[in-house]
C-alpha positions as CSV (number, residue, x, y, z in Angstrom):
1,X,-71.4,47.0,-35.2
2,X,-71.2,44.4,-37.9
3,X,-71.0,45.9,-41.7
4,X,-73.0,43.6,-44.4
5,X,-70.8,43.7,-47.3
6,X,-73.5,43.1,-49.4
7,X,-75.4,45.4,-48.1
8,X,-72.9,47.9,-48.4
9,X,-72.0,47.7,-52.2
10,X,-76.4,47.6,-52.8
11,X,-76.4,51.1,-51.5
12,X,-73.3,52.3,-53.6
13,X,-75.2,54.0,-55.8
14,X,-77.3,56.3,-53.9
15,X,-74.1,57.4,-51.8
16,X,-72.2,58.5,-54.4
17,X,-74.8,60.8,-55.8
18,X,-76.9,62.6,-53.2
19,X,-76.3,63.8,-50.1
20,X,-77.7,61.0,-47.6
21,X,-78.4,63.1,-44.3
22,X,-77.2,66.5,-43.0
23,X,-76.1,65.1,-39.1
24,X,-78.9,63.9,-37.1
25,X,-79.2,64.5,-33.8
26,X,-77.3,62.7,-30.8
27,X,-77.7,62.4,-27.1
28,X,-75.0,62.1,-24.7
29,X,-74.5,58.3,-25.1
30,X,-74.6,58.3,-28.8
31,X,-72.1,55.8,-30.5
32,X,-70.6,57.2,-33.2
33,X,-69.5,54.8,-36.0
34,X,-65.8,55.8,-37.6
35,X,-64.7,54.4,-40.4
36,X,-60.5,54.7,-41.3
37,X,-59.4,55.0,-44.8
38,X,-55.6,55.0,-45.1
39,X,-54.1,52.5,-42.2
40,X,-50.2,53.3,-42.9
41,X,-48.4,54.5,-39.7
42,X,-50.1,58.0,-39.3
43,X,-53.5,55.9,-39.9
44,X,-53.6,53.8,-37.2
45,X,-52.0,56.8,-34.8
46,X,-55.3,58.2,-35.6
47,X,-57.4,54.9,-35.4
48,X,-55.7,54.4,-32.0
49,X,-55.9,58.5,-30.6
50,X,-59.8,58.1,-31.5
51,X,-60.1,55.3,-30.0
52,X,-59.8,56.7,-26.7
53,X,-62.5,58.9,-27.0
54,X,-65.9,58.2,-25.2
55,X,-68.3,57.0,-27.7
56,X,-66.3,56.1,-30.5
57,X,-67.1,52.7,-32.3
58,X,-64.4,51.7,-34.8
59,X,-66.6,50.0,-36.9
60,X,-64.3,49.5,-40.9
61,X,-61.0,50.0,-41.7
62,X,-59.5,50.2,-45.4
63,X,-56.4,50.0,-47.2
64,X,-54.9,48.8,-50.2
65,X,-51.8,47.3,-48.9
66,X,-52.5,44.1,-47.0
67,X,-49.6,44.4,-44.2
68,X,-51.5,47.8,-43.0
69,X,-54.8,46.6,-43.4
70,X,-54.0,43.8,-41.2
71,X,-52.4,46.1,-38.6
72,X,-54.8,48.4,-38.1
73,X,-57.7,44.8,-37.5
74,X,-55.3,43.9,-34.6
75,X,-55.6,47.6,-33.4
76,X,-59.4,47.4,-33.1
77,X,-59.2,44.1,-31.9
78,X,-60.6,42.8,-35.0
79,X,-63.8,44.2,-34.3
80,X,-63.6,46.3,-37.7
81,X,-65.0,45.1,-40.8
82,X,-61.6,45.4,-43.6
83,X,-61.9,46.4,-47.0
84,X,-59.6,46.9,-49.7
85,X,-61.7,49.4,-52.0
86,X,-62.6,53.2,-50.0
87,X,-65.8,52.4,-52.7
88,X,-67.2,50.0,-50.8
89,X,-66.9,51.7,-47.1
90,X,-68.0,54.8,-48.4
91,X,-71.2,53.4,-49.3
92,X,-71.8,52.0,-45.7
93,X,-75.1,53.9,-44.7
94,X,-74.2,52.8,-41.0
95,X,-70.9,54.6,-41.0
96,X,-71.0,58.5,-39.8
97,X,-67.7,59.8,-40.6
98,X,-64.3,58.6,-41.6
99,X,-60.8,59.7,-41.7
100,X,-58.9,60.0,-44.6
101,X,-55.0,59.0,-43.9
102,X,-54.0,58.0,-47.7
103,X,-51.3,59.3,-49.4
104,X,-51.7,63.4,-50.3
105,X,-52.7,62.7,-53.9
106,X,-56.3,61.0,-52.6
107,X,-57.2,63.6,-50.0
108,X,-59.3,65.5,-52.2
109,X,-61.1,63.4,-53.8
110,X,-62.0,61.1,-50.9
111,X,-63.2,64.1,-49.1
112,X,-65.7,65.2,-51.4
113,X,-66.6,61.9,-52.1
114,X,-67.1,61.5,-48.2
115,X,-69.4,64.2,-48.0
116,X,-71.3,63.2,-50.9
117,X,-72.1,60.0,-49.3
118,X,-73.2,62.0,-46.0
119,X,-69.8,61.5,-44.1
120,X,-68.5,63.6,-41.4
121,X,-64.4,64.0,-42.5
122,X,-61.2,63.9,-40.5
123,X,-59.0,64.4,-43.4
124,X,-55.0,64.3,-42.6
125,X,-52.8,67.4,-43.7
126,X,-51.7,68.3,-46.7
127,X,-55.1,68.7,-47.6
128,X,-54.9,68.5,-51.2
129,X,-52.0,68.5,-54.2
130,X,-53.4,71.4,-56.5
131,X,-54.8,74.6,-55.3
132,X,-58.3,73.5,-57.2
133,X,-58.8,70.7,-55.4
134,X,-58.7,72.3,-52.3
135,X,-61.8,74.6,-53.6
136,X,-63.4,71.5,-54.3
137,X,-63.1,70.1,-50.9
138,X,-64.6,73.4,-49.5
139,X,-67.4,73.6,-51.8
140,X,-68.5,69.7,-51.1
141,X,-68.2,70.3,-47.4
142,X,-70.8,73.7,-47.7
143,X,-72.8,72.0,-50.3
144,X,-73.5,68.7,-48.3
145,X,-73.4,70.1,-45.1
146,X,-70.7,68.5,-43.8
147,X,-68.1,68.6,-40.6
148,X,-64.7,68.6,-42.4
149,X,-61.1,68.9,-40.0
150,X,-58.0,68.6,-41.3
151,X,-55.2,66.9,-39.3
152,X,-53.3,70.3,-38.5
153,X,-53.8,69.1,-35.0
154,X,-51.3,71.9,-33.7
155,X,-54.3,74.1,-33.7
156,X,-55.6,72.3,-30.7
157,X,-52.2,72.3,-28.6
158,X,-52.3,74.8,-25.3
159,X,-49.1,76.1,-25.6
160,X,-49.5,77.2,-29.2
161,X,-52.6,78.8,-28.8
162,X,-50.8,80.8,-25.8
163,X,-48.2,81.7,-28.1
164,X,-50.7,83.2,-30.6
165,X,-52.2,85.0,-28.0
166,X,-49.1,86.8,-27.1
167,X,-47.9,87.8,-30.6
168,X,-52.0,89.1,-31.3
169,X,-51.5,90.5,-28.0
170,X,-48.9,92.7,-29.0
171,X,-46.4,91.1,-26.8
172,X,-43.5,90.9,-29.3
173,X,-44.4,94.7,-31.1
174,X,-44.7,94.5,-34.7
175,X,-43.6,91.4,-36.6
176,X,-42.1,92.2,-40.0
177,X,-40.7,89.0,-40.6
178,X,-41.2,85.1,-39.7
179,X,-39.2,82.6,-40.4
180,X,-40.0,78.8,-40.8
181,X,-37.9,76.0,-41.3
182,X,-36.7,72.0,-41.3
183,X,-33.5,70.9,-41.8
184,X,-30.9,68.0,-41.9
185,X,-27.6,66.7,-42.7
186,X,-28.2,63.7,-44.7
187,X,-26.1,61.1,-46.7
188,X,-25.7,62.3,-50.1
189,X,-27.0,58.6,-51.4
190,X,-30.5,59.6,-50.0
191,X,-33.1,57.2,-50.5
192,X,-31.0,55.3,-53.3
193,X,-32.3,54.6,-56.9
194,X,-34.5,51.4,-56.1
195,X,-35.8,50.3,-60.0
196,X,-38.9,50.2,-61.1
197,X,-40.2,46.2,-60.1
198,X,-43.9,44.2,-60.4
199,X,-45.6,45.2,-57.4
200,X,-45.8,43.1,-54.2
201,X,-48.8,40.5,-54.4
202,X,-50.4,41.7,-51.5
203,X,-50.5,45.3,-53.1
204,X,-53.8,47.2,-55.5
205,X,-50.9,49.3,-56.9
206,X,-53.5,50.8,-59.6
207,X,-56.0,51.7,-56.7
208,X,-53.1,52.8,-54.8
209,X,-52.1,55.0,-58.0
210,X,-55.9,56.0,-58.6
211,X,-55.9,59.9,-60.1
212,X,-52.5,59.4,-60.7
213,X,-50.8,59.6,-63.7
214,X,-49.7,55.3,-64.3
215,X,-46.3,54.6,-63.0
216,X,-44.8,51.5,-62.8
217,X,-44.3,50.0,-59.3
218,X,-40.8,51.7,-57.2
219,X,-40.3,51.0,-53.6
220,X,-39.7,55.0,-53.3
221,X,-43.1,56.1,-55.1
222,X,-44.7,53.7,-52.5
223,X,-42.7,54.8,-49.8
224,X,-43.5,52.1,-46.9
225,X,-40.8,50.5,-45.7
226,X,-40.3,46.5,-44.7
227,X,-40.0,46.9,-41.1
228,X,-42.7,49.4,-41.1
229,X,-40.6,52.1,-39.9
230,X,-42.1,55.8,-40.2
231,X,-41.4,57.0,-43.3
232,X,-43.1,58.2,-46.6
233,X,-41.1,58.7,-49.7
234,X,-44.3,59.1,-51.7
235,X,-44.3,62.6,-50.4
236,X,-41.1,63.5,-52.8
237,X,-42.9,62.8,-55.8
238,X,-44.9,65.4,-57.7
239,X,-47.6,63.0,-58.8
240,X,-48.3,62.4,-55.0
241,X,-47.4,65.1,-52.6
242,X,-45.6,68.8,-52.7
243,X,-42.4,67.3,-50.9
244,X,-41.3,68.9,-47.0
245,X,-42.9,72.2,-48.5
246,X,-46.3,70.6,-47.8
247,X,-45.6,68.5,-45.3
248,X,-44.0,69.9,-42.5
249,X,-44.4,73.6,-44.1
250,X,-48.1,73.2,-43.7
251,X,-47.6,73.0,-39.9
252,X,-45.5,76.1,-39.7
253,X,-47.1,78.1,-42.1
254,X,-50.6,77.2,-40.7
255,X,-49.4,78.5,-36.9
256,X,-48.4,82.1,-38.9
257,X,-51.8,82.1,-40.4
258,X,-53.3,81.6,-37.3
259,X,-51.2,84.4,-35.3
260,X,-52.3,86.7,-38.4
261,X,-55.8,86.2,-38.4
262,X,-55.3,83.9,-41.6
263,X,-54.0,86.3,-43.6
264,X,-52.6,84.7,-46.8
265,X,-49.5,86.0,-48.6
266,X,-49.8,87.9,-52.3
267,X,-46.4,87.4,-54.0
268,X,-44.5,84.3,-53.2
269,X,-40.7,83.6,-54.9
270,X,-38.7,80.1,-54.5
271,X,-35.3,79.0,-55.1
272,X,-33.5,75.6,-54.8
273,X,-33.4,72.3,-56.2
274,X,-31.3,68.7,-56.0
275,X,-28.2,70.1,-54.5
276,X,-27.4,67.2,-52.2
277,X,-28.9,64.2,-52.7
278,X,-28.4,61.6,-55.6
279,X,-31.9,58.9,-55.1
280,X,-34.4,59.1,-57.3
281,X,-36.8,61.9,-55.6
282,X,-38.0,64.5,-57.3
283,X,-38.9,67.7,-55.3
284,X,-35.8,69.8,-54.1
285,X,-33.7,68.8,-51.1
286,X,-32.9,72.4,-50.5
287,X,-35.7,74.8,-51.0
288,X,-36.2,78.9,-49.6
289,X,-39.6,80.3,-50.3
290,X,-40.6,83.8,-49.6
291,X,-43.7,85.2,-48.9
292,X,-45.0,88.5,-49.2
293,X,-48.0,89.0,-46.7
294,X,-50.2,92.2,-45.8
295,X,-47.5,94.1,-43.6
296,X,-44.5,91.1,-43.0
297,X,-42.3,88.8,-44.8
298,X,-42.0,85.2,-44.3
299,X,-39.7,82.3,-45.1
300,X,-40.4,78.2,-45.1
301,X,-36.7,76.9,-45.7
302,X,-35.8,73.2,-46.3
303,X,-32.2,71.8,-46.4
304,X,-30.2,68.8,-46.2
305,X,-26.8,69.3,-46.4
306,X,-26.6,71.1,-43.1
307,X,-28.2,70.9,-39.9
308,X,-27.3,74.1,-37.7
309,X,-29.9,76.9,-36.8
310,X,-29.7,79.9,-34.5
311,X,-31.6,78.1,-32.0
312,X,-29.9,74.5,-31.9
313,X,-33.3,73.1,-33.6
314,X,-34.0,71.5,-36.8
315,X,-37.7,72.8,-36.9
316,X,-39.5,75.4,-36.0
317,X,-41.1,79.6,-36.3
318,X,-39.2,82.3,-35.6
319,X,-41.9,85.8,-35.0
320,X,-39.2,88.5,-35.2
321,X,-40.7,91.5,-33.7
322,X,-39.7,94.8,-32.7
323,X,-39.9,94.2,-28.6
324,X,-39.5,90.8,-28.8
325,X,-38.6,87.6,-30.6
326,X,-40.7,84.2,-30.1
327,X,-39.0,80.7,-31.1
328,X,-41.8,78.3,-31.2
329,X,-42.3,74.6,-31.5
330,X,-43.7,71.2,-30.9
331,X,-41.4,71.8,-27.5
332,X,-42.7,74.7,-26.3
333,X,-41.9,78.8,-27.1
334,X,-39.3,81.3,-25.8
335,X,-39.7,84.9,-25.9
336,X,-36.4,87.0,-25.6
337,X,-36.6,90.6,-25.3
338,X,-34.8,93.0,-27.8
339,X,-32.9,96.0,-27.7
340,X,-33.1,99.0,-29.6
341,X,-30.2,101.1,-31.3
342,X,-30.4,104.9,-32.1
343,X,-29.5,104.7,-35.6
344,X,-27.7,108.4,-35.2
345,X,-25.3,107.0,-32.4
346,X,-25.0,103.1,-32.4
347,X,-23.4,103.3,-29.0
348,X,-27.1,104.4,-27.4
349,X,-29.1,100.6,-27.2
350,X,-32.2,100.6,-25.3
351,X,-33.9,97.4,-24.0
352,X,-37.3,97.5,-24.8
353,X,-40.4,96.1,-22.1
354,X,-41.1,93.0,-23.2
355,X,-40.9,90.0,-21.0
356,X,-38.4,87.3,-21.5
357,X,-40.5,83.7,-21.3
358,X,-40.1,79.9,-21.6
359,X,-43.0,77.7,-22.2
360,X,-42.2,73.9,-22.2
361,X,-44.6,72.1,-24.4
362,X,-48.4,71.5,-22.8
363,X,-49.8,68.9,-25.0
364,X,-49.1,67.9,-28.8
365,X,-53.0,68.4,-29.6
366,X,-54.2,65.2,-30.8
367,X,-56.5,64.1,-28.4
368,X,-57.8,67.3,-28.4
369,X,-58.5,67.8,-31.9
370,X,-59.9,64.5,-32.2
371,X,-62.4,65.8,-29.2
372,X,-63.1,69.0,-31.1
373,X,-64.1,67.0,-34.6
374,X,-66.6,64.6,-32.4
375,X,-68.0,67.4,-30.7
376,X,-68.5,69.6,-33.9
377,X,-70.5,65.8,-35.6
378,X,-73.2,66.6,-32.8
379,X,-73.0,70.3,-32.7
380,X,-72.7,70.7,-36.6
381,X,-70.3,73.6,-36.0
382,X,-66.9,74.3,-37.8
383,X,-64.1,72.7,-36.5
384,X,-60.9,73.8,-35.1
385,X,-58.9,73.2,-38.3
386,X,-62.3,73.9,-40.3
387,X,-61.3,72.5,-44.5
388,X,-61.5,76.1,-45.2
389,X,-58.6,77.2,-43.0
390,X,-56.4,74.4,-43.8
391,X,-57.3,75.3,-47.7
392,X,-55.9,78.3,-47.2
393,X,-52.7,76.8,-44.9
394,X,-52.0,74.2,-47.7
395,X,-52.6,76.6,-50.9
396,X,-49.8,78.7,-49.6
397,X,-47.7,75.8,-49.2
398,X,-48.5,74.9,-52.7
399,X,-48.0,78.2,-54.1
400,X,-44.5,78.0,-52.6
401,X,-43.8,75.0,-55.0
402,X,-45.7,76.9,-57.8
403,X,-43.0,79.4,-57.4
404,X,-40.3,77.1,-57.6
405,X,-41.4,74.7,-60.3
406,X,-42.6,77.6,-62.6
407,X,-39.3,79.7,-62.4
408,X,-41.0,83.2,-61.5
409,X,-41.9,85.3,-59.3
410,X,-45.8,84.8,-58.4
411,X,-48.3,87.3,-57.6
412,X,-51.4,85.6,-56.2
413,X,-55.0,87.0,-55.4
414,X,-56.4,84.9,-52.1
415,X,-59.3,86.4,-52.8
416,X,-59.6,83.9,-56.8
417,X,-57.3,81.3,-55.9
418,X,-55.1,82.8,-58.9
419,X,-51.9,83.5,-59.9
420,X,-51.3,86.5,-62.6
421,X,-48.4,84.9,-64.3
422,X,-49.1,82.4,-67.4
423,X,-46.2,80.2,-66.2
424,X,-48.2,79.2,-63.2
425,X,-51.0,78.3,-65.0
426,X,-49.9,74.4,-65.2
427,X,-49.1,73.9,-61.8
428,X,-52.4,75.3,-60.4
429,X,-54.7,72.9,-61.2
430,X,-54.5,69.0,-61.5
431,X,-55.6,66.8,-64.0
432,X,-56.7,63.3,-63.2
433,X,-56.8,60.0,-64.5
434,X,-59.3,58.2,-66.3
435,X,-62.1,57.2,-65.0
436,X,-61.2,59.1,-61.8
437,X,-63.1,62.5,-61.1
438,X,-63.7,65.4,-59.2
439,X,-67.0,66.4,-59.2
440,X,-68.4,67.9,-56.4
């Protein structure tokens, strides 16, 4: 499918303001036109994981920086029609749904945008920066009718949906605690202290920027690197991202939700900061959160300057229960059965009846969340990682930083979206730049 760029920036206008269609109906052999927004490495993973599902026509591509944009034209074949402005894809009638890979700082508003313009949306985890944005994102994807799935793609792995079933099962007892966690021993010089420079030519560093607050250019706030190696520094800045809090936290904290019938905690407290590294980041390189949920406590911990854990892993969930304790991760789960102590004679231990298990990894869920989104554009039902349960996923993530960069202790009501204490106020809600807006 060719895209007319004229074409495409004629009916602008209309896209951005009303709601074109509500998903029409599609046979079996339906082609389903995907445009990618975002082509950095976890973009084209996605371009080229969709790509291998039936029916799926890679029809645009964007991206501000001219090194990705021309990757992800040589994954499609250069088939795809490339643009350098979201704008201008967004407004392509022809186009069905798109996924969002940007950096976190554009998810938001690209979504509702997306929906506004009648888009389906595969929209990459975190799924916003502020907890309001995420509201916005949910209300745009109701009010527009919209399929929106967020990139929690774990969700769709076999062996973590078996591991949920045993802890709902009962399998482990009660859980009263969960722990989560990512760690590292890392050189103390970090990322270094690149300065701030004149973008690259081949760069839109003020579209990259957009709702930003303006920064000058520095190769750490852009985070790609030369050789196009996997990594994204953007995510340590507070203009852009929530640091590992929100980006590998999300993930954990997401699979507790899940086991807990997405249940969301209602006092969170944070400690930490820079204890370890000396570049020019800014969210904490060693971080504990604690949440209080309905009936257990859990941890997200982040750290840098040391790299042991009980169970020989840098990442991972640990459900602590009362039979049983589950380590789980992208590898697989282990059960191992407890023992109880009387607490009148310590010598008496009993070992309970649950059943010591190892489960190696199934799948990593990808291909099968990809799956679920196209089948839910046809079907018009919610998705697997539906925007509203990776709202919730991400706005406890976020609250964890809230905690942190506020100094208190936070009580939170799910229920609002609100926290009780004044100092939380400014990190709750994100202000954006001129002429940029959310407006659903």
């Amino acid at each position: 499918m060719e895209l007319n760029r004229r074409d495409v920036l004629k009916a602008g206008a209309a896209a951005f303001t009303t709601a074109i269609f509500t998903g029409r109906v599609r046979g079996a052999n339906d082609r389903i036109a995907l445009g990618y927004i975002g082509m950095g490495k976890m973009g084209r993973a996605n371009l080229e994981i969709s790509m291998k599902q039936p029916n799926v026509e890679p029809v645009a591509v964007c991206d501000v920086f001219q090194r990705n944009l021309d990757s992800a034209l040589k994954t499609t074949g250069g088939k795809a029609t490339a643009f350098k402005d979201f704008r201008e894809l967004l407004a392509a009638p022809s186009i069905d749904a798109v996924m969002i890979a940007t950096p976190d700082h554009w998810h938001a508003y690209m979504t509702v945008e997306a929906c506004k313009a009648g888009k389906d949306v595969y929209v990459e985890k975190p799924v916003c920066v502020a907890p309001n944005e995420g509201l916005a994102m949910v209300a745009a994807a109701r009010k527009y009718e919209r399929v929106v799935q967020a990139g929690t793609m774990q969700r769709s792995a076999k062996h973590f949906n078996q591991a949920v079933d045993l802890i709902k099962s009962g399998a482990l007892g009660k859980v009263t605690f969960v722990r989560t966690w990512n760690y590292a021993n890392v050189d103390p010089k970090g990322w270094g202290n690149p300065p701030d420079t004149d973008p690259p030519t081949t760069l839109n560093w003020d579209l990259w920027l957009g709702p930003a607050p303006e920064h000058q250019f520095n190769a750490n706030r852009f985070g790609v690197d030369p050789e196009d190696v996997y990594y994204s520094t953007f995510r340590y800045f507070w203009d852009y991202a929530g640091g590992w809090m929100t980006d590998w936290g999300v993930h954990w904290l997401d699979i507790v939700q899940m086991a807990f019938d997405e249940a969301m905690p209602t006092t969170i407290s944070a400690m930490g900061g820079k204890l370890v590294t000396t570049d020019n980041l800014e969210t904490p390189d060693t971080l504990q959160v604690t949440y209080q949920y309905p009936g257990f406590v859990a941890t997200y911990e982040h750290r840098e300057g040391n790299d042991q854990s009980m169970f020989d892993k840098d990442g991972g969930i640990l459900f602590c229960g009362e039979d049983a304790t589950m380590f789980l991760d992208r590898g697989g789960f282990q059960v191992i059965p407890e023992t109880r102590w009387d607490v009148r004679d310590r010598k008496v231990r009993t070992q309970t009846e649950a059943k010591a298990m190892k489960v190696k990894m199934s799948d990593h869920g990808n291909d099968t969340h990809w799956a679920n989104f196209l089948e839910c554009m046809k079907t018009r039902k919610k998705p697997t990682s539906d925007i509203e349960v990776c709202r919730r996923s991400t706005t406890t993530c976020l609250m964890g930083n809230v905690a942190f960069r506020s100094g208190v202790r936070v009580d939170f009501d799910p229920q609002q979206t609100t926290a009780k204490q004044a100092e939380a106020a400014p990190f709750m809600t994100r202000e954006y730049r001129r002429p940029w807006k959310l407006d659903v």
